[in-house]
Biopython code that builds the backbone (N, CA, C, O; Angstrom):
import numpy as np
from Bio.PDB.StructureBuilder import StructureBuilder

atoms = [
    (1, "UNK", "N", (-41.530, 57.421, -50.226)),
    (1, "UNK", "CA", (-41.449, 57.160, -48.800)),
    (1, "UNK", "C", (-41.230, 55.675, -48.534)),
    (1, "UNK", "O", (-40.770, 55.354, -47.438)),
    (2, "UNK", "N", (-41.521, 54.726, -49.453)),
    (2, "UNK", "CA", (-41.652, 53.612, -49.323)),
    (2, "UNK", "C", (-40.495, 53.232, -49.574)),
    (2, "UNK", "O", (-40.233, 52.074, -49.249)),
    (3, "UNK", "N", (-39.634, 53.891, -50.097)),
    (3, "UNK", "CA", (-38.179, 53.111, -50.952)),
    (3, "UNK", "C", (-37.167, 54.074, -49.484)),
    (3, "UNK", "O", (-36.129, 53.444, -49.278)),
    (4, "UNK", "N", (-37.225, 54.758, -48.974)),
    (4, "UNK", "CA", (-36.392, 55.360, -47.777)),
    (4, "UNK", "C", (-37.056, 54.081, -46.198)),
    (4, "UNK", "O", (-36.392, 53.665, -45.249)),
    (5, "UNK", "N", (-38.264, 53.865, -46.474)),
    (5, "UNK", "CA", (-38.351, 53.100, -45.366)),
    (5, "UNK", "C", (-38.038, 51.757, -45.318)),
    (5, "UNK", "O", (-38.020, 51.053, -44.309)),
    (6, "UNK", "N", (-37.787, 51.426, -46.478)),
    (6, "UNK", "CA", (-37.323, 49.787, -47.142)),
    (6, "UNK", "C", (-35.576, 49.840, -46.690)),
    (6, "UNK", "O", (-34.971, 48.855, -46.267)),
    (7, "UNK", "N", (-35.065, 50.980, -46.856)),
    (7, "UNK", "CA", (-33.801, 50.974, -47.028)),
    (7, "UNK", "C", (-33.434, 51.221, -45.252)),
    (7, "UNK", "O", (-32.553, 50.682, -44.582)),
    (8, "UNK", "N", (-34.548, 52.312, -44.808)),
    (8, "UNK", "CA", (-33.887, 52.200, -43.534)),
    (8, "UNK", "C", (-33.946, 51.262, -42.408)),
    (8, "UNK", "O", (-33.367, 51.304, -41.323)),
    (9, "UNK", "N", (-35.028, 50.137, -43.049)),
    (9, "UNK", "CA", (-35.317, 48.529, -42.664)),
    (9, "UNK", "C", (-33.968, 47.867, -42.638)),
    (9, "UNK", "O", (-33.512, 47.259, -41.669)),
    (10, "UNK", "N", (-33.209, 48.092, -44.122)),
    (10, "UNK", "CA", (-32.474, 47.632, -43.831)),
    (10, "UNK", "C", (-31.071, 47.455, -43.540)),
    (10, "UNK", "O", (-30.439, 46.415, -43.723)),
    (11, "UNK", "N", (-30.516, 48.804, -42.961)),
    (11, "UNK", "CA", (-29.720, 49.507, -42.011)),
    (11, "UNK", "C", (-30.051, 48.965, -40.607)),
    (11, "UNK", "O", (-29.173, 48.518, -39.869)),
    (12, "UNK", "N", (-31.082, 49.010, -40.340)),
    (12, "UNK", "CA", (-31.646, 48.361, -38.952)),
    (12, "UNK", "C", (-30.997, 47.259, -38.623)),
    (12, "UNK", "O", (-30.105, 46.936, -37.838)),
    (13, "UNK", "N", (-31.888, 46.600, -39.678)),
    (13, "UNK", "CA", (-31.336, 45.143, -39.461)),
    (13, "UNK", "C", (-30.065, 44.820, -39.864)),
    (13, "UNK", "O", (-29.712, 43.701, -39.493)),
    (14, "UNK", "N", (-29.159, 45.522, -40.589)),
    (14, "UNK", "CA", (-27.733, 44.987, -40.500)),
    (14, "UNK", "C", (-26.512, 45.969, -39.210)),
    (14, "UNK", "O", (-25.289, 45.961, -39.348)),
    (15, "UNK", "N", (-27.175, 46.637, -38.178)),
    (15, "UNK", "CA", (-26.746, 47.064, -37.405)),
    (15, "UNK", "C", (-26.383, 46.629, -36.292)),
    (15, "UNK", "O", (-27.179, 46.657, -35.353)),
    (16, "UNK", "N", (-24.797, 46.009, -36.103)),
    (16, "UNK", "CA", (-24.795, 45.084, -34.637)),
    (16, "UNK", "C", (-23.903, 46.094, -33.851)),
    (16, "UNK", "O", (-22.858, 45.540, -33.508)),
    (17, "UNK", "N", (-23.981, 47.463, -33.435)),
    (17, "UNK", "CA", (-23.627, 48.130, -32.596)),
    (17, "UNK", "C", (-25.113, 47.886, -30.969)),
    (17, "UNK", "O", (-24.934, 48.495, -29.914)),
    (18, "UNK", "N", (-25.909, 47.294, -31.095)),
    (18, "UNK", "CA", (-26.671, 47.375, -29.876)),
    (18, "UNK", "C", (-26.392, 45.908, -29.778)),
    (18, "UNK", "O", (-26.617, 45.710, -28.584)),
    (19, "UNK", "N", (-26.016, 44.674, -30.328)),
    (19, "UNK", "CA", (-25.600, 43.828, -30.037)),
    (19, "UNK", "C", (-24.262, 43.518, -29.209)),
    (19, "UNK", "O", (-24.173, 42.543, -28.464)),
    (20, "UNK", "N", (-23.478, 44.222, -29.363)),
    (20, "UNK", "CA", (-22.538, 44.608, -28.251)),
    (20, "UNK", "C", (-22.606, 45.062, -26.865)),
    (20, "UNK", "O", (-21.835, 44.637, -26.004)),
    (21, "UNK", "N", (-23.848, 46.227, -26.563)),
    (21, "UNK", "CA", (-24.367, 46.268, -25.543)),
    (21, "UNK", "C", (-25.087, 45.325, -25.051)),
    (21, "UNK", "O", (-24.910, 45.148, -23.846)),
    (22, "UNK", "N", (-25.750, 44.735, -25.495)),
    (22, "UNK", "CA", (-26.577, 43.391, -25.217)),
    (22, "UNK", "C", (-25.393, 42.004, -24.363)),
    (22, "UNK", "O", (-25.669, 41.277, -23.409)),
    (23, "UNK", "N", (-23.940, 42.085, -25.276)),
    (23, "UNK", "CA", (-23.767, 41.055, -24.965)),
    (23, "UNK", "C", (-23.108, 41.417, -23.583)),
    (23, "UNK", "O", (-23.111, 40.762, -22.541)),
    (24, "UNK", "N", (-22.620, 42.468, -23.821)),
    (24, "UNK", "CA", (-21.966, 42.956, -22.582)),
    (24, "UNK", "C", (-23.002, 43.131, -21.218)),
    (24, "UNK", "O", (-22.472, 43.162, -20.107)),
    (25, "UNK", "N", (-24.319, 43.230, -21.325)),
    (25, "UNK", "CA", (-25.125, 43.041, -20.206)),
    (25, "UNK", "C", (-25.219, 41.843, -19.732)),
    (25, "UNK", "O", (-25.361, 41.561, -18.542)),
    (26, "UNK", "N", (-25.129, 40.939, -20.820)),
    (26, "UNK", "CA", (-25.137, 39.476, -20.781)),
    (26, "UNK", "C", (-24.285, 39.148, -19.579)),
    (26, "UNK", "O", (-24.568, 38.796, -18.434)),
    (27, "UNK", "N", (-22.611, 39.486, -20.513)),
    (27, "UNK", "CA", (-21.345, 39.131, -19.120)),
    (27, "UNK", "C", (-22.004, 39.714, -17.999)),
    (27, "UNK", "O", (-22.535, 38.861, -17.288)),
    (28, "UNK", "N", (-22.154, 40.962, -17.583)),
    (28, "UNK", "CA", (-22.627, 41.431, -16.631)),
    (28, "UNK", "C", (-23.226, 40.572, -15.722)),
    (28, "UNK", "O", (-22.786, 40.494, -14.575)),
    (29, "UNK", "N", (-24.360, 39.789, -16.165)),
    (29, "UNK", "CA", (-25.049, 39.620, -15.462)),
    (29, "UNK", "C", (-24.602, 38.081, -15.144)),
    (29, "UNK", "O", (-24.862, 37.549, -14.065)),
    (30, "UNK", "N", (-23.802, 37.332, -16.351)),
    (30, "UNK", "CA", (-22.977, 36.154, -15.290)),
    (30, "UNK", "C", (-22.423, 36.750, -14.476)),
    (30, "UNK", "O", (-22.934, 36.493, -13.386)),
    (31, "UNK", "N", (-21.498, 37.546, -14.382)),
    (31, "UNK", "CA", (-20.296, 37.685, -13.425)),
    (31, "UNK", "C", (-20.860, 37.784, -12.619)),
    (31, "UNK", "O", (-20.599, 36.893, -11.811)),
    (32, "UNK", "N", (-22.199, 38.967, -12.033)),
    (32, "UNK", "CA", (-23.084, 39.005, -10.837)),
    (32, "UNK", "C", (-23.108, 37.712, -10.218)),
    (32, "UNK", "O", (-22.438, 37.369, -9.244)),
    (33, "UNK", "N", (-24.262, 36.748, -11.121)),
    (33, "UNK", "CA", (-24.528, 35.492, -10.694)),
    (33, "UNK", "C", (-23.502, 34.336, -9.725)),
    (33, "UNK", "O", (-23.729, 33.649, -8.729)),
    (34, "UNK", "N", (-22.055, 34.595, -10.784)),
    (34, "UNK", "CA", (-21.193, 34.056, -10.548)),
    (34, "UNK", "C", (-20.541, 34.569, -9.075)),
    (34, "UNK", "O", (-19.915, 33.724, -8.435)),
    (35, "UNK", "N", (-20.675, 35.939, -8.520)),
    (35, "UNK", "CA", (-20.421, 36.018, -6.961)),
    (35, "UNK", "C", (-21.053, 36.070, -6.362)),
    (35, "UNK", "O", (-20.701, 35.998, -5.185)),
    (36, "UNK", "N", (-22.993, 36.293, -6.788)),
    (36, "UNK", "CA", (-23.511, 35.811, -5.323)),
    (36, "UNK", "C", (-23.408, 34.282, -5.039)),
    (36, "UNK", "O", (-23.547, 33.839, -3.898)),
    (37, "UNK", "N", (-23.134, 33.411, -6.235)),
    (37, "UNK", "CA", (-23.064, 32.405, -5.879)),
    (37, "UNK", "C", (-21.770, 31.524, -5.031)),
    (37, "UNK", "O", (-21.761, 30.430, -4.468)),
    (38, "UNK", "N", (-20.812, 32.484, -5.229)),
    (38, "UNK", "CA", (-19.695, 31.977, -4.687)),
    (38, "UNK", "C", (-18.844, 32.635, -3.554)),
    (38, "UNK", "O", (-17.814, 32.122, -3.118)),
    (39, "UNK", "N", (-19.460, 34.019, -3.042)),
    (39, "UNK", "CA", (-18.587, 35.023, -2.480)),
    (39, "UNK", "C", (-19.314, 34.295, -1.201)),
    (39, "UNK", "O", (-18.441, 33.693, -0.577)),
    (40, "UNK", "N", (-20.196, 34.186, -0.781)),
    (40, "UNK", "CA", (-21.051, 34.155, 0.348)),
    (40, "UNK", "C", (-20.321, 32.787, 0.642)),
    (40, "UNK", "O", (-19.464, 32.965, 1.508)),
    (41, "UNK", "N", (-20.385, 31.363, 0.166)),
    (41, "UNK", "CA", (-19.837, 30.564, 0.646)),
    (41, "UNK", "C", (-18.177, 30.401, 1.211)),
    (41, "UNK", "O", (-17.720, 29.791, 2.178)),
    (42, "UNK", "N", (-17.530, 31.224, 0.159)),
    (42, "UNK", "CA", (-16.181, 31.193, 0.477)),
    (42, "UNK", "C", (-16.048, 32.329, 2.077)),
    (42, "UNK", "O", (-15.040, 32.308, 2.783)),
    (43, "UNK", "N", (-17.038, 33.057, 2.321)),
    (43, "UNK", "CA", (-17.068, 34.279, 3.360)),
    (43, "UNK", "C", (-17.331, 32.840, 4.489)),
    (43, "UNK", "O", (-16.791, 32.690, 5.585)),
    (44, "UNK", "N", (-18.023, 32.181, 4.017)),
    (44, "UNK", "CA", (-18.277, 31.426, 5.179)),
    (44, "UNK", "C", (-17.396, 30.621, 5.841)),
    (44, "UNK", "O", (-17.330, 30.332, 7.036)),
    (45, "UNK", "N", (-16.348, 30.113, 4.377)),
    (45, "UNK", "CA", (-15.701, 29.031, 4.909)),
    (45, "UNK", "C", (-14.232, 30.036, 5.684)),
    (45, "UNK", "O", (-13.592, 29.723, 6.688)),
    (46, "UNK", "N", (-14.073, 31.104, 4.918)),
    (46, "UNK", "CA", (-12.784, 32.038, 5.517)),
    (46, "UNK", "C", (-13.266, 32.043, 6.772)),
    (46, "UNK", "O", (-12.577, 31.294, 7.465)),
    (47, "UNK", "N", (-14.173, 32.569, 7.404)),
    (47, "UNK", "CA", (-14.827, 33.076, 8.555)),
    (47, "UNK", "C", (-14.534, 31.492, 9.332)),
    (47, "UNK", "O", (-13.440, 31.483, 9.896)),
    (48, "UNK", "N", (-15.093, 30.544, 9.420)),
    (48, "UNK", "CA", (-14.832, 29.399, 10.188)),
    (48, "UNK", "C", (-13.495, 29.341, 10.174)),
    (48, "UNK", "O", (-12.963, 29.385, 11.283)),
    (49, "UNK", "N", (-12.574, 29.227, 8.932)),
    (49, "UNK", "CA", (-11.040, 28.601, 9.533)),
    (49, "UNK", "C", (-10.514, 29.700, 10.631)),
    (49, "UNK", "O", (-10.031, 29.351, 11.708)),
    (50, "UNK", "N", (-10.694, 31.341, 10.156)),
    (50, "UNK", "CA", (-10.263, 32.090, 11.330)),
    (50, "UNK", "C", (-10.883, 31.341, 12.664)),
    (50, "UNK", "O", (-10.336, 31.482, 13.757)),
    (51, "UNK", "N", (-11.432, 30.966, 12.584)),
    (51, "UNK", "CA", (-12.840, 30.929, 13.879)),
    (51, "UNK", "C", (-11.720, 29.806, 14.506)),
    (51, "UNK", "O", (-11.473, 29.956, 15.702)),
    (52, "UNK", "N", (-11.106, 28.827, 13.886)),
    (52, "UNK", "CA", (-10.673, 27.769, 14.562)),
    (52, "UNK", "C", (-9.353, 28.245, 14.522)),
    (52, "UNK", "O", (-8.820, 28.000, 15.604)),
    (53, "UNK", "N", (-8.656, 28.770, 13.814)),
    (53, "UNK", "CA", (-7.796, 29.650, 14.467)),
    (53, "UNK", "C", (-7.527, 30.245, 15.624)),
    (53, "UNK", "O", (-6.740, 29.909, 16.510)),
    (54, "UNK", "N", (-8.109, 30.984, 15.560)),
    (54, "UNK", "CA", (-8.336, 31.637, 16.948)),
    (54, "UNK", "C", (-8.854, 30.732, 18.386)),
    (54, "UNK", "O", (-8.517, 30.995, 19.541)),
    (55, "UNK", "N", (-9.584, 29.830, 18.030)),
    (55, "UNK", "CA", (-10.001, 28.798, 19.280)),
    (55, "UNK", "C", (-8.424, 28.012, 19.184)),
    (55, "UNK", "O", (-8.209, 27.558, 20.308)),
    (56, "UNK", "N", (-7.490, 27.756, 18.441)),
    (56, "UNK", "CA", (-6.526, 26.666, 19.096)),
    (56, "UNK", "C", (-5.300, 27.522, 19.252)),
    (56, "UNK", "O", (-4.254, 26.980, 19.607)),
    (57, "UNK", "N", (-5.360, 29.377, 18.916)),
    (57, "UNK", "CA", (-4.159, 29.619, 19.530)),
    (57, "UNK", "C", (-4.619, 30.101, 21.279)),
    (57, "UNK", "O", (-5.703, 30.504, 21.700)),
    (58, "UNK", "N", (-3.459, 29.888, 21.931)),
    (58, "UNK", "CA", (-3.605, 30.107, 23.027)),
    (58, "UNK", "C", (-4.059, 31.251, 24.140)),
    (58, "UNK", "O", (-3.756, 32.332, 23.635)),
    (59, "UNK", "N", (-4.658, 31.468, 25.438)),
    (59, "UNK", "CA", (-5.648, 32.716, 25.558)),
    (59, "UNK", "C", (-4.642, 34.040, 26.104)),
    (59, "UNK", "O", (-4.019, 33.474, 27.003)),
    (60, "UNK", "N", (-4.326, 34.924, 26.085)),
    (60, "UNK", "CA", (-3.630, 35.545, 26.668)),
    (60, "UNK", "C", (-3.969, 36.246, 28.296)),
    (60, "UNK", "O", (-3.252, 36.893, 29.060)),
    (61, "UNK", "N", (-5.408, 35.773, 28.392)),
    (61, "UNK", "CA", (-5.187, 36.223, 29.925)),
    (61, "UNK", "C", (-4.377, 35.453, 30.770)),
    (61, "UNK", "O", (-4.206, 35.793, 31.941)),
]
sb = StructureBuilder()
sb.init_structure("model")
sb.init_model(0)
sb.init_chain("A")
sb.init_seg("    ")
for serial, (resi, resn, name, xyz) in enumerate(atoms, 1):
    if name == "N":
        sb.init_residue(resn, " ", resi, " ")
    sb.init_atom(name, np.array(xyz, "f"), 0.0, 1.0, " ", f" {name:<3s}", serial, name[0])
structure = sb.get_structure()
């Protein structure tokens, strides 16, 4: 039992199929980071230029 659990020690440890999932949660979780950090500001700044847009074209009533 001791020589099957030695061996399946070390199958374990030379197994990088869950390291792939790992890294890929990794990206995951920049890319997240990476648009709350950036979607919200750019929403803001789109939203103002319309905003002044619309205040310097002219009114139609």
């Amino acid at each position: 039992m001791n020589i099957k659990f030695k061996q399946w020690w070390g199958e374990f440890l030379c197994d990088e199929e869950g390291a792939s999932a790992i890294e890929y949660a990794l990206i995951a979780a920049m890319v997240a980071l990476a648009l709350i950090a950036f979607v919200d500001p750019i929403n803001t700044a789109v939203s103002n230029l319309f905003g002044q847009i619309q205040s310097a074209l002219p009114s139609s009533e």
